[in-house]
Kinemage of the C-alpha trace (Angstrom):
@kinemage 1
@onewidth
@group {chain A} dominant
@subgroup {mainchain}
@vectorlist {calphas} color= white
{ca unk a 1} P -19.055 -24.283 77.803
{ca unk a 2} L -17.498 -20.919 77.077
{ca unk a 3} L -19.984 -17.865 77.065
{ca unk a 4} L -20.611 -16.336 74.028
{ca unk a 5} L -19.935 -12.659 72.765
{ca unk a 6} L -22.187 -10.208 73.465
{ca unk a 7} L -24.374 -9.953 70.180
{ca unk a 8} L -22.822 -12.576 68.601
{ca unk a 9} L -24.694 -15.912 68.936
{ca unk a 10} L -22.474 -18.938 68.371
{ca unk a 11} L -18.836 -16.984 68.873
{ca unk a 12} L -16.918 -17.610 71.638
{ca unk a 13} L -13.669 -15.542 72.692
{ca unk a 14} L -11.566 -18.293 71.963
{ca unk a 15} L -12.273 -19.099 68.529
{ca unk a 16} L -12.270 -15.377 67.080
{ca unk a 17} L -8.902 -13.870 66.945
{ca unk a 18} L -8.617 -10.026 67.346
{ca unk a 19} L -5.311 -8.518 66.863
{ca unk a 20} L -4.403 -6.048 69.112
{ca unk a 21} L -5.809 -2.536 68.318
{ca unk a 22} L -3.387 0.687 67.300
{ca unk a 23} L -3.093 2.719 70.318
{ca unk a 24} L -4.715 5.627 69.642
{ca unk a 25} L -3.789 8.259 67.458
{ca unk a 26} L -2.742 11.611 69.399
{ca unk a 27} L -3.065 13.896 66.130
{ca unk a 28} L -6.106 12.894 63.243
{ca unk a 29} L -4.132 12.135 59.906
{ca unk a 30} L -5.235 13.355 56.706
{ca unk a 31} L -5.836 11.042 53.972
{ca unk a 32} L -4.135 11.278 50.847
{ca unk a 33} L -5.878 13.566 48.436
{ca unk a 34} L -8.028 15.036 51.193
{ca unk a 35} L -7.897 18.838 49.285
{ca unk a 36} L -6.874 18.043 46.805
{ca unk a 37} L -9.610 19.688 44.786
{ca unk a 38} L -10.240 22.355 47.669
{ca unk a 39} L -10.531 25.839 46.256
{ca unk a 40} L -9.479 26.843 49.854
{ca unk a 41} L -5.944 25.294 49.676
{ca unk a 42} L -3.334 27.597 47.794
{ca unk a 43} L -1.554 24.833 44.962
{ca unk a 44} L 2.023 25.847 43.739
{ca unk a 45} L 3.103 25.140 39.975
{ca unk a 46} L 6.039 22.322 40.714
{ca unk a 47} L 9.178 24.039 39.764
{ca unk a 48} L 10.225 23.642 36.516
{ca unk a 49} L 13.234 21.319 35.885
{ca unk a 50} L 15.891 23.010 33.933
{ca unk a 51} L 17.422 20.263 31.202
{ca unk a 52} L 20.446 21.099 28.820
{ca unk a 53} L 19.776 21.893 25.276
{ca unk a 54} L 20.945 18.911 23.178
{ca unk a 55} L 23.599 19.110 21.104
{ca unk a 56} L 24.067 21.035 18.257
{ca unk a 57} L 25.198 17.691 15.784
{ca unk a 58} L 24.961 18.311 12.197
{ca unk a 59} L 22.164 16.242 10.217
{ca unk a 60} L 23.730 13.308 8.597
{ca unk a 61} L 22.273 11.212 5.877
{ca unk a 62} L 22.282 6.921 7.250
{ca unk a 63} L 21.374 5.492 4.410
{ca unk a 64} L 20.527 1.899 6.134
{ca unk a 65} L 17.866 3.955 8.159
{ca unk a 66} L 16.783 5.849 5.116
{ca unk a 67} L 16.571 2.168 3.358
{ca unk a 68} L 15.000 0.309 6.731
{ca unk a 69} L 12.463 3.687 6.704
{ca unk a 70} L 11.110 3.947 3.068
{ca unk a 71} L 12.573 0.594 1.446
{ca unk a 72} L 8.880 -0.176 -0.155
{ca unk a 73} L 9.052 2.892 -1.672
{ca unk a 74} L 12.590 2.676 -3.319
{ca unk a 75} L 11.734 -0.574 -4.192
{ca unk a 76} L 8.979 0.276 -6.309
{ca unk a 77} L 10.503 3.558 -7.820
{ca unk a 78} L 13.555 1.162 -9.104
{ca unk a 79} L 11.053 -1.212 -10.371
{ca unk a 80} L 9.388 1.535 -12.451
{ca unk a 81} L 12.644 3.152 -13.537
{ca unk a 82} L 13.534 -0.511 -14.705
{ca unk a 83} L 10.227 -0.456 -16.516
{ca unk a 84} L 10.859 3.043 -18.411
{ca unk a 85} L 14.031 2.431 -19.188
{ca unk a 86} L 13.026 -1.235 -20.772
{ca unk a 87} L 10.333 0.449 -22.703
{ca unk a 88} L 12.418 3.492 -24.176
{ca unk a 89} L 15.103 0.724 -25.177
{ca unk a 90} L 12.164 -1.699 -26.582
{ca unk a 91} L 10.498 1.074 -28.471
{ca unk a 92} L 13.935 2.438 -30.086
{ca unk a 93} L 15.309 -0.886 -30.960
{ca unk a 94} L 11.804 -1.833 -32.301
{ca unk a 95} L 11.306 1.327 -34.494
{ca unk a 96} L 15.042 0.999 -35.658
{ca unk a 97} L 14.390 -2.907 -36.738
{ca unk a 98} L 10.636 -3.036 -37.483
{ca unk a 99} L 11.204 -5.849 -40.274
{ca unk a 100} L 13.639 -8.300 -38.166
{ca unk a 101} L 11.854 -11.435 -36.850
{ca unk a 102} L 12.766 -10.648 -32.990
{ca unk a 103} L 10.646 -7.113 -32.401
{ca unk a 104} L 8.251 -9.181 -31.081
{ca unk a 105} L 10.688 -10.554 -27.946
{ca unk a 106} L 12.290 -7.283 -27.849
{ca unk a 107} L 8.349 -5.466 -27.384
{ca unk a 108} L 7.858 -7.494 -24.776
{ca unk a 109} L 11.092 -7.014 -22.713
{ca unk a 110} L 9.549 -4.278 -20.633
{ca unk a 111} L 7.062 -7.009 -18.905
{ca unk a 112} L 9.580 -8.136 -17.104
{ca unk a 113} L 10.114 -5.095 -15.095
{ca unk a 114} L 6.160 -4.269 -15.513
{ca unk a 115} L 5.332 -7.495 -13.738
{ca unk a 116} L 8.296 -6.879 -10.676
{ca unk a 117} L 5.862 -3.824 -9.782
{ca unk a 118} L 2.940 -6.224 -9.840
{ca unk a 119} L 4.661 -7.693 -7.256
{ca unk a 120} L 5.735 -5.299 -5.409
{ca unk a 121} L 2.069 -3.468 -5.150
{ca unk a 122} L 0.469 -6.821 -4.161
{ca unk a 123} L 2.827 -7.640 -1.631
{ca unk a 124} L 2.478 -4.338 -0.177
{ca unk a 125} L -1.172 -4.881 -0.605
{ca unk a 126} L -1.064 -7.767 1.849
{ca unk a 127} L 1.202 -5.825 4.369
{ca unk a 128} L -1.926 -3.726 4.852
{ca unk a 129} L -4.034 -3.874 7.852
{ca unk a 130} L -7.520 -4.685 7.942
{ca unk a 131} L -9.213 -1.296 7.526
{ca unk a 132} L -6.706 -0.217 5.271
{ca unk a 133} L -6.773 -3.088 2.904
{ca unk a 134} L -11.146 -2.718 3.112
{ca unk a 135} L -10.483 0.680 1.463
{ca unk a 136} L -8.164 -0.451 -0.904
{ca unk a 137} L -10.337 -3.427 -2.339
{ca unk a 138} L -13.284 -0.888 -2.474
{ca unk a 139} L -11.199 1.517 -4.754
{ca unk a 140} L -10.288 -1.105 -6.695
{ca unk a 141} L -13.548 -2.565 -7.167
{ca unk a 142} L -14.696 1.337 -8.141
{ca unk a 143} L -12.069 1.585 -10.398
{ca unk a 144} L -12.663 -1.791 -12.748
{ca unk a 145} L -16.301 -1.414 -12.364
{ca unk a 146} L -16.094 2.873 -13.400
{ca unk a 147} L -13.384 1.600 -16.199
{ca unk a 148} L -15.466 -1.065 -17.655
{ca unk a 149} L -18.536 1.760 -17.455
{ca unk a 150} L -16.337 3.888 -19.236
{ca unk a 151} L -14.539 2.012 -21.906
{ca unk a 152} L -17.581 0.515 -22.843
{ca unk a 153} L -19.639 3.621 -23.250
{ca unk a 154} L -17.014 4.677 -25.088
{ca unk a 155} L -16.629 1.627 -27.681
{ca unk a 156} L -20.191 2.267 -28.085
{ca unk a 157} L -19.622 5.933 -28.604
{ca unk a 158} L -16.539 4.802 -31.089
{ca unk a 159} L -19.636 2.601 -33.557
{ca unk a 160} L -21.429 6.020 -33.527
{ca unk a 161} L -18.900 7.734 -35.037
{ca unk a 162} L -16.115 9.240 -31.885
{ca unk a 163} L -12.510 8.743 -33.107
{ca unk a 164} L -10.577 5.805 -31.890
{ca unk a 165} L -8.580 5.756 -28.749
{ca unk a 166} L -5.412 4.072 -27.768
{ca unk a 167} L -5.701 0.802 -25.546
{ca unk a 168} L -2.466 2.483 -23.644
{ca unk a 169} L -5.111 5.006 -22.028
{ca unk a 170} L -7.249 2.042 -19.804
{ca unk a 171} L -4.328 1.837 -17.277
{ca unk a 172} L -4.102 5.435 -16.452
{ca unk a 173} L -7.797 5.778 -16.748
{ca unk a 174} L -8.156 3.064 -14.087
{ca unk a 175} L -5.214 4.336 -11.962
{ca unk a 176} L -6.733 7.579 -11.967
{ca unk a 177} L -10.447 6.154 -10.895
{ca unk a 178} L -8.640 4.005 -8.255
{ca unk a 179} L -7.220 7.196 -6.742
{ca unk a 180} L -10.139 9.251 -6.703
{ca unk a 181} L -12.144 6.120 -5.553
{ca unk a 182} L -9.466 5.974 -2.677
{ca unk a 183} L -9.182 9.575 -1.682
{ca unk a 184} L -13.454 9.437 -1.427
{ca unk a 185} L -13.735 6.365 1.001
{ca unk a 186} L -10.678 7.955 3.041
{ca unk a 187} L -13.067 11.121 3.520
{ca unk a 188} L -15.521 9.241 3.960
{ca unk a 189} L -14.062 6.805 6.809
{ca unk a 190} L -12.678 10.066 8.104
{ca unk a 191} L -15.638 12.526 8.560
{ca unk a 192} L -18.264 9.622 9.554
{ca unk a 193} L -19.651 10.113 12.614
């Protein structure tokens, strides 16, 4: 039987490999990073690499970057000019003709364009990304629920005696309400700790 290694029980020589040791070394080397928080050791600023000044190119308009960039936005702004447009022409042809039998077709020309914008704010709606679309339910729900509040008071208001009011001033009343609803949870989400 082979002897064993000295304090190792159960080794033998021949069945543990040891590769063969670095000669040793004549000067200690550093490790990496050994000062490199010293206050002893002087650091140097690296010097600083000189680059050319880019060139002086006029600006010039790309409109299929402008229209890749902000195409949700021109989108919707053509939808709405669509929308004005239909309702100045609706509104003229239907003051001009109020006794023909087609100002009711003709009033109701500008939902065409009025429903394209529908569109176009729900699909951008669903573009949204989880926190964003959170905030944008919540104004909503603030707005219909402060609306309803609101108009109803109002009607109420209206039996007592107030004047009446248009139906045309419930959207902006509710656009309005969704905006401030939306600029308060913004702050909100924002300054929360």
């Amino acid at each position: 039987m082979a002897a064993e290694i000295q304090g190792w029980p159960g080794y033998h020589p021949g069945s543990v490999s040891e590769p063969t040791p670095a000669p040793p070394a004549d000067v200690p080397v550093d490790p990496l990073y050994t000062h490199a928080a010293s206050p002893f050791v002087r650091t140097e600023a690296p010097t600083p690499v000189a680059f050319a000044s880019p060139p002086d190119t006029p600006t010039v308009f790309r409109p299929l970057s402008t229209w890749t960039t902000y195409k949700t936005q021109i989108q919707f702004g053509l939808a709405i000019l669509a929308y004005l447009m239909f309702l100045v022409g609706a509104v003229v042809v239907v003051q001009a003709n109020h006794d023909e039998a087609y100002v009711f077709e003709i009033a109701a020309l500008p939902l065409v364009p009025a429903a394209v914008v529908i569109w176009l704010t729900v699909r951008s709606l669903s573009r949204l990304d989880e926190v964003q679309k959170r905030l944008q339910m919540q104004a909503l729900g603030f707005s219909m629920a402060a609306t309803a509040l609101v108009t109803f008071g109002y009607g109420f208001l209206e039996g007592a005696g107030l004047p009446h009011l248009n139906w045309t001033l419930v959207l902006p009343l509710m656009t309005m309400l969704w905006g401030l609803g939306l600029g308060v949870l913004a702050l909100r989400y924002r300054f929360r700790r």
